[in-house]
N, C-alpha and C positions, 0 to 999 in steps of 0.2 A: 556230321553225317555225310556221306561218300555221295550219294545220289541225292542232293540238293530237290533236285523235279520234281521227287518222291516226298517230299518232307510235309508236314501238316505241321503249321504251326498255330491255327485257332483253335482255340481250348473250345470249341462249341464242338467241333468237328471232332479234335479227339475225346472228346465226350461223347459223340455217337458210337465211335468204336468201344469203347471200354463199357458202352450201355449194349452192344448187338455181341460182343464176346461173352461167353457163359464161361470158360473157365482159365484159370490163370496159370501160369509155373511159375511156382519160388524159388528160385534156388539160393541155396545155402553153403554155407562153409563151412565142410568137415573135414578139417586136418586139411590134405596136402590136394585134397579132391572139391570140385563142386557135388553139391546132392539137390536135386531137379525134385521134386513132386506137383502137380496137377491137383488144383482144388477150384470148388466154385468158388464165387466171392460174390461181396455185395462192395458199397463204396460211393462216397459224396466228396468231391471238390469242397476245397475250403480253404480259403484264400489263394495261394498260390500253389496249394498240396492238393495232391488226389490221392488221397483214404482211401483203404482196400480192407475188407475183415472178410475172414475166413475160417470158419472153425472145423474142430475137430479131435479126435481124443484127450481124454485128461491127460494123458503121459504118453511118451515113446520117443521115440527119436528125432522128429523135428522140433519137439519143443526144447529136446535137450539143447540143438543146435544153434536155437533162437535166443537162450539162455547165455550161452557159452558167446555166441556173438552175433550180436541182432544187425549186421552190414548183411542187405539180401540185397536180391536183383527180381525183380519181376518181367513175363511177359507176357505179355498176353493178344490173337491175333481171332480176327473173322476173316467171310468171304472170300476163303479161300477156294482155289478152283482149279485146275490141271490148264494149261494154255498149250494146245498142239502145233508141234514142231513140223509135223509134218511126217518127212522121211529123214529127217536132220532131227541127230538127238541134241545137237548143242542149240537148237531154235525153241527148245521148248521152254515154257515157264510157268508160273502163277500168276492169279492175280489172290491180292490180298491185301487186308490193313492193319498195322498191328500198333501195338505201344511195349516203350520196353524204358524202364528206368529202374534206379537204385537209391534204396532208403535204408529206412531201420525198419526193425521188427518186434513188437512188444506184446507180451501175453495179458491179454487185458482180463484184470480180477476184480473193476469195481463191476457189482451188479446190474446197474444202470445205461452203463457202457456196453456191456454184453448181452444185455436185451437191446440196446438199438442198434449194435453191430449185425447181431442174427436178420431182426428186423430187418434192414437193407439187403444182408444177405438174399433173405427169402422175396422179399420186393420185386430183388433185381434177376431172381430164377425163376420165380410163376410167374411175377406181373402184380401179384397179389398181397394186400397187408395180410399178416397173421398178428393175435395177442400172440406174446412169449413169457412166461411169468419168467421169475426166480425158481425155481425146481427147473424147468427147463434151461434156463440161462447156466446155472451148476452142474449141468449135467454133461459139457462138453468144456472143452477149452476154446476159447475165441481171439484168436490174433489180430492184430491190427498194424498193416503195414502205412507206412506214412511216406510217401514218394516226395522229393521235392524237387527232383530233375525226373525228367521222362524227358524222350521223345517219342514223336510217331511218322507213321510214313505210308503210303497206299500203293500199292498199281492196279490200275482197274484193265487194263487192257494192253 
C-alpha cells in the first residue's frame, strides 16, 4: 500500500467499513477485459477470511464468468464525500474508507449454505433477520466470495 498513513490494519475497524458499505463491485475476468458489476452483499469473518455472498439470477453472464474462472477482486467503499479545493482544482479530494481484496468465487448449491448466505445478506441490508425457506433459497443463485488478502484504507479529512 503506497499511503501507509492511510492504512487500516485492525480487523475490528475494517469490519466497521464492510458493516456501513451496502454495496460491493466484483470484478471478473472475461477474456482479455475485466467485467465490474455492483451487488449488495451480506458476509461474516471467519478465521482469517471475510465471506461475502451475493445473489442473483439463475443464469447469465456472471455466473458463466465465475464458472470459467472464480479468481475475482472485490471492492467495496463508504463515507465518501467531495473535499473542496477551493479555486485550485488539484486541492480537491475525498474523504472515504474502503476495502479492496482478491479471492475466489463459488456458486453455492447446497440449500443450507444458501439460506444463510441470503440470511446475512438481508441482515446486513435492513438490519433485520428474515425466515428464507428452500423455495426461496432455489429461486435465485447465491455466490460466495471467500477473500483471504484484503486491504483497507480511510481519509477522513
Amino acid at each position: 500500500m503506497r499511503r501507509k498513513d492511510r492504512e487500516i490494519t485492525d480487523i475490528q475497524e475494517i469490519g466497521k467499513i464492510v458493516d456501513k458499505a451496502r454495496f460491493l463491485h466484483l470484478g471478473l475476468l472475461d477474456g482479455g477485459y475485466p467485467y465490474v458489476v455492483p451487488l449488495h452483499y451480506g458476509y461474516e469473518f471467519t478465521g482469517d477470511a471475510l465471506v461475502l455472498y451475493m445473489h442473483g439470477a439463475t443464469e447469465g453472464h456472471k455466473l458463466d464468468l465465475i464458472n470459467n474462472d472464480p479468481r475475482v477482486c472485490v471492492e467495496l467503499e463508504c463515507d465518501t464525500e467531495l473535499l473542496s479545493g477551493g479555486d485550485v482544482p488539484c486541492h480537491y479530494g475525498s474523504t472515504f474508507a474502503s476495502v479492496i481484496g482478491r479471492g475466489e468465487a463459488e456458486i453455492v448449491t447446497e440449500e443450507g449454505e444458501k439460506i444463510r448466505g441470503l440470511k446475512l445478506l438481508m441482515l446486513h441490508q435492513t438490519g433485520r433477520e428474515f425466515e428464507i425457506d428452500g423455495g426461496m433459497a432455489a429461486s435465485v443463485a447465491v455466490i460466495r466470495v471467500t477473500l483471504r488478502e484484503f486491504t483497507a484504507k480511510a481519509r477522513t479529512v
